[in-house]
C-alpha positions in Angstrom: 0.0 0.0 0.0 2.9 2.6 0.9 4.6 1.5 -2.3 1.3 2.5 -4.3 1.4 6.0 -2.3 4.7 6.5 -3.0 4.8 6.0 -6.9 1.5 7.9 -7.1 3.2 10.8 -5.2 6.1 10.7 -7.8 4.3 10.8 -10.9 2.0 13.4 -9.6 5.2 15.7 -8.7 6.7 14.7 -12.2 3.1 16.0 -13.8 3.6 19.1 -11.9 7.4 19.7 -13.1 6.4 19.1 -16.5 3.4 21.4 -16.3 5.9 23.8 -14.3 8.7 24.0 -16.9 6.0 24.2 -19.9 4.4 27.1 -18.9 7.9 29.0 -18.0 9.0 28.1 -21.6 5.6 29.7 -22.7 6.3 32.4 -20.9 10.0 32.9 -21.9 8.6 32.5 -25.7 5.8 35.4 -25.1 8.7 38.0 -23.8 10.8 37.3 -26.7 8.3 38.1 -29.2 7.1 40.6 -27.8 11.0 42.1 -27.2 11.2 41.3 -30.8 7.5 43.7 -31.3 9.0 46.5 -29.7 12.8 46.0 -31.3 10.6 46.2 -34.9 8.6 48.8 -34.4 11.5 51.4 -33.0 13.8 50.3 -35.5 10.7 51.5 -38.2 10.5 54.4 -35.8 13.4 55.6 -36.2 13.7 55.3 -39.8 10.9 57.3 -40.5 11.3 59.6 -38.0 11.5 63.2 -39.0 11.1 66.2 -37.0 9.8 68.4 -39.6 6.6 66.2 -40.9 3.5 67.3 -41.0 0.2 67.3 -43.0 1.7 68.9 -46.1 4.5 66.6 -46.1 2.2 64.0 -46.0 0.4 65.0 -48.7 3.3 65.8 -51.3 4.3 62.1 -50.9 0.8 61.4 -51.2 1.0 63.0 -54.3 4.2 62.3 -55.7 3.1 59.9 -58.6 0.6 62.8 -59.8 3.8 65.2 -60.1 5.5 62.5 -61.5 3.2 62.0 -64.1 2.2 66.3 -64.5 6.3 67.3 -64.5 6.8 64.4 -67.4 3.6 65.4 -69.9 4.5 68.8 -69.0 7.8 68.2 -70.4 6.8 66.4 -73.5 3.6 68.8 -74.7 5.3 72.0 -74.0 6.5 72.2 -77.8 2.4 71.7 -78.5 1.8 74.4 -75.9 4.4 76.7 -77.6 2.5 76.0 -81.6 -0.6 76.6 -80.2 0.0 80.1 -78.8 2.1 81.2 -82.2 -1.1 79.4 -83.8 -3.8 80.9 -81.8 -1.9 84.7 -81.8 -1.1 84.0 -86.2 -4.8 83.6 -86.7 -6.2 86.4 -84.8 -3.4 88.7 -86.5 -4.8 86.8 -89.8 -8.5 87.8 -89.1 -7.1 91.6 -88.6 -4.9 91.8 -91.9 -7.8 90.0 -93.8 -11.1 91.1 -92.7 -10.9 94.5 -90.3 -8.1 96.2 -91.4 -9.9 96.8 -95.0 -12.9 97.7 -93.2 -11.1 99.9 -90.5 -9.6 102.0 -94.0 -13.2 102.5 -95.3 -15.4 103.8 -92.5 -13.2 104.8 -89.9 -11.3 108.7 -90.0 -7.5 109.3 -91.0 -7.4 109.9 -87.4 -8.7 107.2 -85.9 -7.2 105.3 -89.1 -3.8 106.3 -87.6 -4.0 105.3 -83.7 -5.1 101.8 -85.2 -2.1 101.3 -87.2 0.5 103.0 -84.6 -0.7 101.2 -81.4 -1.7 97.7 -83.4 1.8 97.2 -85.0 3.5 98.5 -82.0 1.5 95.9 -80.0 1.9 93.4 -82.1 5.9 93.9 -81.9 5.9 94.2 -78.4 4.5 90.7 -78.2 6.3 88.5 -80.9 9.8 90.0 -79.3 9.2 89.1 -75.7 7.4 86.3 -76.4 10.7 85.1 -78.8 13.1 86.1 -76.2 10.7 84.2 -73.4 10.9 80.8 -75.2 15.0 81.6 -76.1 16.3 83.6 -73.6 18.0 80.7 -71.0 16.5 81.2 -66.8 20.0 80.8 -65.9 21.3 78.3 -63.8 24.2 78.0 -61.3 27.4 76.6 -61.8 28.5 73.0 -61.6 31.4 73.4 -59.4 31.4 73.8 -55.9 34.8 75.7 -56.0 33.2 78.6 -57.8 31.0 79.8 -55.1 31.2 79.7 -51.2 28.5 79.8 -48.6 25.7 78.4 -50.3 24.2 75.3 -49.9 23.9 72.3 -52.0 21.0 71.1 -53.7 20.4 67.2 -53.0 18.6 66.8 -56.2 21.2 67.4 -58.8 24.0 67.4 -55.9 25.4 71.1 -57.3 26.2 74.6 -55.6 22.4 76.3 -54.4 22.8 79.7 -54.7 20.0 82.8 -52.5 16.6 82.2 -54.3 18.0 79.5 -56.6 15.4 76.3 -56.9 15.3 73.1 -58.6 13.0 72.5 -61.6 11.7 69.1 -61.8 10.9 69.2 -65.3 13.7 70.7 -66.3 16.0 68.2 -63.9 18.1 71.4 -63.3 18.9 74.4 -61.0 17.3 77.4 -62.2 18.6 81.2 -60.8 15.8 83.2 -59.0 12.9 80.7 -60.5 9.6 81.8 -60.5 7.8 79.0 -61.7 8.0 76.5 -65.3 6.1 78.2 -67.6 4.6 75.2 -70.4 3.2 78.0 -72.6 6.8 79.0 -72.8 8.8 75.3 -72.8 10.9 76.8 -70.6 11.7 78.2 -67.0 11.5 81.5 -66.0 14.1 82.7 -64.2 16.8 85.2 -63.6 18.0 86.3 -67.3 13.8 85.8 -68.9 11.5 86.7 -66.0 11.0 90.5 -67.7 10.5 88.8 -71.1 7.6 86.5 -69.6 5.7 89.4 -68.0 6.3 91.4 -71.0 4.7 89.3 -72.4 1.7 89.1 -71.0 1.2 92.7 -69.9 1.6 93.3 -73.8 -0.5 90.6 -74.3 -3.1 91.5 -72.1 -3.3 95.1 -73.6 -3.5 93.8 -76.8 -6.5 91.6 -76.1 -8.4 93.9 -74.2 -7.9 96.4 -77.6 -9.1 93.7 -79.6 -12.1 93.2 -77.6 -13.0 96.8 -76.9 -12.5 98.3 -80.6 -14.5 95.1 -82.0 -17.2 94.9 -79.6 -19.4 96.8 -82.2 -18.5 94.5 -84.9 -19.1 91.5 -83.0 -22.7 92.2 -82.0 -23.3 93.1 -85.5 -21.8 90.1 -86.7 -23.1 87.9 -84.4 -26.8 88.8 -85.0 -26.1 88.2 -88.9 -25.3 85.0 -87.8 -28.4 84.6 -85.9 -30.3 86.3 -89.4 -28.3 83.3 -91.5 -29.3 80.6 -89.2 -33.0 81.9 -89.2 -33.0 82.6 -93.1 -31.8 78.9 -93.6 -34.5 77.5 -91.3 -37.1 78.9 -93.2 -35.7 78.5 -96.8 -35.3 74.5 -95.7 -38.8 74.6 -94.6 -40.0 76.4 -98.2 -38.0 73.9 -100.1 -39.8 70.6 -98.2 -42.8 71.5 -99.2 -41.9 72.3 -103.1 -40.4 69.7 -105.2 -37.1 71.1 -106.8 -34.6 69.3 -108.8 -31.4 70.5 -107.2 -31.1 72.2 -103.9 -31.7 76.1 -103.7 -29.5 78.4 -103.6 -27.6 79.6 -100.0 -29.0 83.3 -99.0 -25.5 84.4 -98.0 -22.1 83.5 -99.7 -19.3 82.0 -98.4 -17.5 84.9 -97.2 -20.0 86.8 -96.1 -20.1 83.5 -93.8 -16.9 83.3 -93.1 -16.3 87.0 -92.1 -19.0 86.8 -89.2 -17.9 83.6 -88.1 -13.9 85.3 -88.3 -15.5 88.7 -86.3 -17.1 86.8 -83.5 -14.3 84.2 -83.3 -12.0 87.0 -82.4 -14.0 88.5 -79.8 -14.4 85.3 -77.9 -10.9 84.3 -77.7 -9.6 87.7 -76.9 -12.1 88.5 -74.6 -11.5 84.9 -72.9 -7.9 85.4 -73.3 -7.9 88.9 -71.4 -9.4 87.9 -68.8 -7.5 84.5 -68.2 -3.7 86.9 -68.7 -5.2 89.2 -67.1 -5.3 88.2 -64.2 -2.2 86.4 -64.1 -0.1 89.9 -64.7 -2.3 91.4 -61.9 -0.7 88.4 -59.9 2.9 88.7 -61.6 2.8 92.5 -60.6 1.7 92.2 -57.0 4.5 89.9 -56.3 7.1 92.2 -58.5 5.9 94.6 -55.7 6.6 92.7 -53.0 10.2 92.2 -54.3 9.5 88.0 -54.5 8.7 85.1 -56.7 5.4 82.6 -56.8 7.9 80.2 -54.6 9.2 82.7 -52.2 5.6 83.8 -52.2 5.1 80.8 -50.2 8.5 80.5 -48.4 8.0 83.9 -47.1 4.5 82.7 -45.6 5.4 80.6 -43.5 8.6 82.4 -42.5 6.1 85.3 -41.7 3.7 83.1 -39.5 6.9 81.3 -37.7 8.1 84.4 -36.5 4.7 86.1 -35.6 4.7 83.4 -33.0 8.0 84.7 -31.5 7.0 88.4 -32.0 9.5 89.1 -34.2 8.6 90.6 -37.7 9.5 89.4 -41.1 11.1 91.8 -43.7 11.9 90.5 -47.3 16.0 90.8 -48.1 15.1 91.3 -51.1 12.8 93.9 -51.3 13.8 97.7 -51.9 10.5 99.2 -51.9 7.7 99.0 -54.0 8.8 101.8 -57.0 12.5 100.7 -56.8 11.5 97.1 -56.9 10.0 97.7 -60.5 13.0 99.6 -61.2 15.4 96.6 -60.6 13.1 94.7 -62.3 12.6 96.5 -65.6 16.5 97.5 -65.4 15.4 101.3 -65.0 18.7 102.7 -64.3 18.1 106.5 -65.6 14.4 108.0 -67.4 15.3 107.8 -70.5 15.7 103.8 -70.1 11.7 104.1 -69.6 11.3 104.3 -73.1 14.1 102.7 -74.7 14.2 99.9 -72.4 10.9 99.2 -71.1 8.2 101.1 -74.4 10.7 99.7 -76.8 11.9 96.2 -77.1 15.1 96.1 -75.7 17.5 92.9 -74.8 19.3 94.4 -71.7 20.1 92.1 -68.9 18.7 92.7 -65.7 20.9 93.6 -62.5 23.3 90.9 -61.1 24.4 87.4 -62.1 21.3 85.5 -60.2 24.7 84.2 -58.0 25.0 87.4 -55.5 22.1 89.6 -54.5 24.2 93.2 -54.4 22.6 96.8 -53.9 21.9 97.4 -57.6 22.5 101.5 -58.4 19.2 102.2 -59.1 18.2 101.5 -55.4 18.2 105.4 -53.9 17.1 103.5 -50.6 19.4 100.9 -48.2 17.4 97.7 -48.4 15.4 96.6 -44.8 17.1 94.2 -42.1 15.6 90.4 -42.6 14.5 90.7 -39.0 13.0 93.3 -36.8 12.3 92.8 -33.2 
């Protein structure tokens, strides 16, 4: 009997050994993993880890594939971009040599006869040259080697020297000097050396819209209500000729150019009118920041430069402003008042002030330039 209650007593402190060390190896196995959890997930941490994300951040990876895709059509339809403004411009100067212009020597006085061919030609030249030197006129861009400048930074896209309010292009895959934005109208950047051609361009532009729009408003109406007379004419000569029997189909009420010269008149007001108030609005934008002494990306930069410091008190002053009339002055490359007409009512192909490298106190400047910080 004690034999029995001995073995008994054995095996049942065996079971609970067994049962002891199985549960501590359970245990042992549940800390590792999880160790090996935690190891994981701070080793990801710390890879993505970046002091400086936020929303937008988010968002721009978010988005990369759409720039992707945007920067690489952009790149390959700016030539289309480029033929259909010289298309677009060649036929409205087409409509004016072929249909106004005779009727503009007929009716109107040698007076008025004279403003239209001064300020239409002079237009007209203003826009082909800025629009030539725009599209062939290089942004500028910095130069490869780092031994040529000193204390700037580096870009880490195409790994060259940075230069003060240099930025990289993506569709052009380059540094470009003082960039305002990538123009596809143009195929090109604008930059340092071509930012006066571009808004030129479409200040001229502009004008020469709104003159197309507000000396042919006269001629549109009246051209578009003989359209209206043609469409109701037809309607009721179809309905004549259903109920007659004819062996060949009547005659049109209007000819072919009397078609074709509405059609021209009203097709001219539309796109100019659309056209003016598209430009328009961009130059309005163009000038405000040519005020302000900045581009479309400092625009931004300067933002939230503006709002960081507003939290410290402090107040943020543009470097690279000189005032609002001197600002236009470095930017037309107004040096004296004579360069008012030859440089700026006149095509001219001056440079503008400084290399795009250095940002020096250009002589036209009567004023010193503001600190970059005010308490």
């Amino acid at each position: 009997m004690r034999s029995w209650q001995r073995m008994f007593v054995a095996v049942m402190r065996l079971l609970l050994k067994c049962l002891r060390l199985g549960r501590r190896r359970r245990f042992k196995l549940l800390r590792q993993v999880e160790q090996l959890w935690h190891y994981g997930n701070l080793c990801l941490r710390s890879l993505l880890f970046n002091s400086f994300t936020n929303s937008d951040v988010v968002l721009d990876s978010l988005f990369e594939p759409i720039y992707w895709l945007v920067d690489h059509v952009t790149r390959w339809f700016g030539v289309v971009f480029v033929a259909l403004v010289i298309g677009l411009t060649s036929s409205i100067v087409a409509i004016v040599y072929i249909c106004l212009l005779p009727l503009i020597l007929q009716t109107y006085t040698p007076a008025w006869i004279c403003w239209h061919l001064a300020y239409g030609h002079w237009n007209l030249i203003m826009i082909v040259f800025h629009y030539y030197m725009a599209i062939t006129t290089s942004p500028g861009h910095p130069p490869q080697a780092k031994d040529d400048l000193s204390g700037v930074s580096i870009c880490r896209k195409c790994i060259a020297p940075k230069p003060a309010r240099t930025h990289h292009c993506s569709i052009c895959n380059r540094c470009v000097l003082k960039m305002d934005h990538h123009c596809p109208w143009l195929n090109n950047c604008v930059g340092h050396y071509n930012h006066r051609y571009f808004f030129s361009f479409c200040l001229f532009m502009t004008m020469g819209c709104i003159y197309c729009s507000v000396s042919g408003w006269e001629m549109f109406r009246d051209a578009y209500a003989a359209i209206e007379r043609m469409k109701l004419l037809e309607k009721e000569r179809l309905q004549v000729a259903a109920n007659q029997t004819y062996y060949q189909t009547p005659p049109p009420t209007f000819s072919f150019r009397q078609r074709a010269f509405h059609k021209s008149v009203v097709y001219l007001w539309v796109l100019c009118s659309s056209v003016a108030l598209a430009l328009g609005a961009l130059t309005l934008w163009h000038a405000a920041l040519i005020t302000r002494g900045e581009t479309s990306i400092e625009r931004h930069i300067n933002k939230k430069e503006r709002q960081r410091l507003q939290k410290k008190g402090k107040v943020f002053k543009n470097p690279y402003s000189y005032g609002g009339w001197d600002n236009w002055k470095v930017f037309l490359g107004v040096d004296m008042p004579r360069h008012w007409l030859t440089r700026v009512l006149l095509p001219s192909p001056h440079l503008p002030h400084g290399t795009g490298l250095s940002w020096d106190l250009p002589p036209c400047v009567t004023e010193q330039r503001t600190p970059l910080l005010a308490i």
